[in-house]
N, C-alpha and C positions, 0 to 999 in steps of 0.2 A: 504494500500500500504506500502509495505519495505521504510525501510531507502533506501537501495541501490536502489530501484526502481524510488524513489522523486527525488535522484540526479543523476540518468541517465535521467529522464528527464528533471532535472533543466538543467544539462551539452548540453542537444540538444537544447534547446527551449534559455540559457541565451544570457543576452546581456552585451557587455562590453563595456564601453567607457572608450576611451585610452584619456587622456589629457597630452601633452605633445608639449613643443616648436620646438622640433628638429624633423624638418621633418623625417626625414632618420629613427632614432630608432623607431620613432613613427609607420611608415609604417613596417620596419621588425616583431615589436611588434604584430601590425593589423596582416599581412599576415600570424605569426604562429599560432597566436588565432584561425583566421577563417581557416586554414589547421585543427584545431583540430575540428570543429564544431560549434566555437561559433558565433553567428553575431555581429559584430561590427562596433561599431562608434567611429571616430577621431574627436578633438580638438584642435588646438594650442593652445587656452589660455581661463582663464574662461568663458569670454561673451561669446564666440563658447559653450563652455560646456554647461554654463546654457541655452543656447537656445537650446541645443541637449534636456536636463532634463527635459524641460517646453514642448514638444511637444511628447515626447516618452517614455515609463518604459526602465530602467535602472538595472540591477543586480548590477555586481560589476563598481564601477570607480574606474581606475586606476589614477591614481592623481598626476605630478610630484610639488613637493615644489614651485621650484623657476621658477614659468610663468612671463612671461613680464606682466606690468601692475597689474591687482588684483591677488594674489600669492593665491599658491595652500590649504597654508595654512587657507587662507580666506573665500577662496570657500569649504572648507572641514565644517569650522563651518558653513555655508549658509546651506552646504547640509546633513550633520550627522543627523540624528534620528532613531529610531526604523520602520518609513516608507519608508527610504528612501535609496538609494542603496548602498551594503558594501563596505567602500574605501579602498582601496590600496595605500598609499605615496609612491613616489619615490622620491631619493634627491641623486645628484651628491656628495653632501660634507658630507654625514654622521654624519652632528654634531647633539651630544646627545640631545641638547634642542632641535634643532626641530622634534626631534623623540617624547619626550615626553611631547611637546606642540599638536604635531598631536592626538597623544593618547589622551589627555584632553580633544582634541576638538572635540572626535568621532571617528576616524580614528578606523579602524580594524586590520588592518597592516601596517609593516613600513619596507622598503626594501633600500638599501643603492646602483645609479648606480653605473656599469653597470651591470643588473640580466638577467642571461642566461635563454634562452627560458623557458625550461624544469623548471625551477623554477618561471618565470614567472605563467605557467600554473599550478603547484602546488599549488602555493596560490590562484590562482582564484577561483580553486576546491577547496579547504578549504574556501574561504569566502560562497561560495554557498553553501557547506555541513554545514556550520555554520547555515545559512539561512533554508535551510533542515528540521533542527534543531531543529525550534519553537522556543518557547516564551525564553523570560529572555535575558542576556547581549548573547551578539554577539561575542564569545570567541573562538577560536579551543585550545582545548586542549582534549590530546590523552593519553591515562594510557596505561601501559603494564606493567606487571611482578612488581606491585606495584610501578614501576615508574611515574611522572608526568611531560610530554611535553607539555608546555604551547606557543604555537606559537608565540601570543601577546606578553608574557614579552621576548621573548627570554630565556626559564629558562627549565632546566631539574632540578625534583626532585626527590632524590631517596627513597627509603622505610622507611628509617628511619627521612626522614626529612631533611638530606644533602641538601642544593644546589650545585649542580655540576657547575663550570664552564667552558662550553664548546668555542670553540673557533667559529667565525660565518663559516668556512667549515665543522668543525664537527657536529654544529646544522645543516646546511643544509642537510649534507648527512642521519644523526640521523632522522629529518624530511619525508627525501625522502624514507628511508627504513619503517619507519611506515607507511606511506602511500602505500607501497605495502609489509605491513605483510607477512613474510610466503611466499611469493614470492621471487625469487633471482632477482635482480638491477644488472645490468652490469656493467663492471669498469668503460667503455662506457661512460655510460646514468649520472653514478658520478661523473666524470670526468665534464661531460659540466655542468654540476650543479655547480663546484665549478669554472670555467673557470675565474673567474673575482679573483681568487687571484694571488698573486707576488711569485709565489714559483718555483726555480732555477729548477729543475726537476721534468719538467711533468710527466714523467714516473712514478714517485714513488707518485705523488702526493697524489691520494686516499690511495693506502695502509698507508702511514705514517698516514693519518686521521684516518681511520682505526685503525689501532694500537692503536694510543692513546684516539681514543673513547670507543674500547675496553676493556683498560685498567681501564679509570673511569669508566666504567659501572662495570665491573664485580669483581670492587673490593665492590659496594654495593649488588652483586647479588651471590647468589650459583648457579645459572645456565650459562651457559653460553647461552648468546644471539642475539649475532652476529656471521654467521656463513659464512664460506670463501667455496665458491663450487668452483676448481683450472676450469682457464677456464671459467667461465661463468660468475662470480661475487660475491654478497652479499648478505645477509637476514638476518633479523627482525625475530626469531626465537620466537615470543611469540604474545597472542589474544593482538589486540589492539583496543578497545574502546572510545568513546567520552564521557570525562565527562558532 
């Protein structure tokens, strides 16, 4: 069986469990997931969780930090292993330790609220396509045109070894353009992807990303790899791979 064929049927058949205090995001969370196919289970806080864990298989858990009671980060180490299902962090405050306390403790990824649908569901499919994947650590990272998109560190590398640093909407859109290769992304569809930043003019919002992601990139590339279709949107002009 294809790669792509294991994660159309991981994508039909996964299960996600949403942990999360806040009624209300938690359920918009649920209702987009299971709009795309996935089945799901809710949690307010960990003892709901591990009683979800202890009676049913689990894909991805979506995991926020700061639960009432035993905190997210608690239950991450409880439940991290190579058996067990790939988590997702969420955390309202973004602070750096506990991003890179989560990664210690296992975590797959680390997302900072509030994450718009459409990128909610992009990492879900990347921690399953990781799973996909087989043996070894539990990583997405994605090459193209001798570059290296590493999900987990948040890090683009270029061909020659450069660390670029990108800003977290230009990773995101960077991300969401690999993800559909060769394919044109609406302004749309980038737009709601980046919807959780503070920037005075939504209008411009994605092209400015645009631009200056363009600009890092193809100051390490002779090709150019981001490509503007007027009207429709964006693309990822090069094969993209999972190392």
């Amino acid at each position: 069986m294809s790669a792509v064929m294991i994660l159309n049927a991981l994508a039909e058949t996964a299960t996600v469990l949403l942990v999360e205090d806040d009624d209300v995001l938690r359920q918009e969370m649920a209702d987009y997931l299971a709009g795309q196919g996935y089945a799901v289970r809710q949690a307010a806080d960990a003892h709901a969780a591990r009683a979800v864990l202890e009676t049913r298989p689990v894909d991805v858990l979506v995991l926020d930090v700061n639960l009432p009671g035993e905190t997210g980060l608690s239950l991450c180490r409880r439940v991290s292993g190579t058996d067990g299902p790939a988590i997702l962090l969420l955390s309202a405050l973004g602070d750096p330790i506990d991003r890179i306390v989560g990664l210690e403790l296992g975590a797959d990824d680390y997302v900072v609220k509030p994450i718009p649908p459409r990128e909610l569901l992009a990492r879900v499919k990347a921690l399953l396509r990781r799973r996909a994947g087989g043996k070894g650590p539990r990583r997405d990272v994605r090459l193209f045109a001798g570059f290296r998109l590493d999900a987990a560190a948040r890090q683009l590398t270029a061909p020659n070894g450069v660390l670029l640093l990108l800003t977290p909407g230009e990773f995101a859109i960077l991300s969401t353009l690999a993800d559909h290769a060769r394919s044109v992304v609406s302004r749309d569809e980038l737009l709601t992807i980046i919807a959780g930043e503070t920037v005075e003019n939504l209008g411009r919002r994605v092209d400015l990303h645009i631009s200056r992601l363009r600009r890092k990139i193809e100051a390490q590339s002779e090709q150019p790899l981001i490509r503007t279709y007027r009207g429709m949107g964006y693309m990822l002009d090069a094969k993209v791979t999972l190392e």
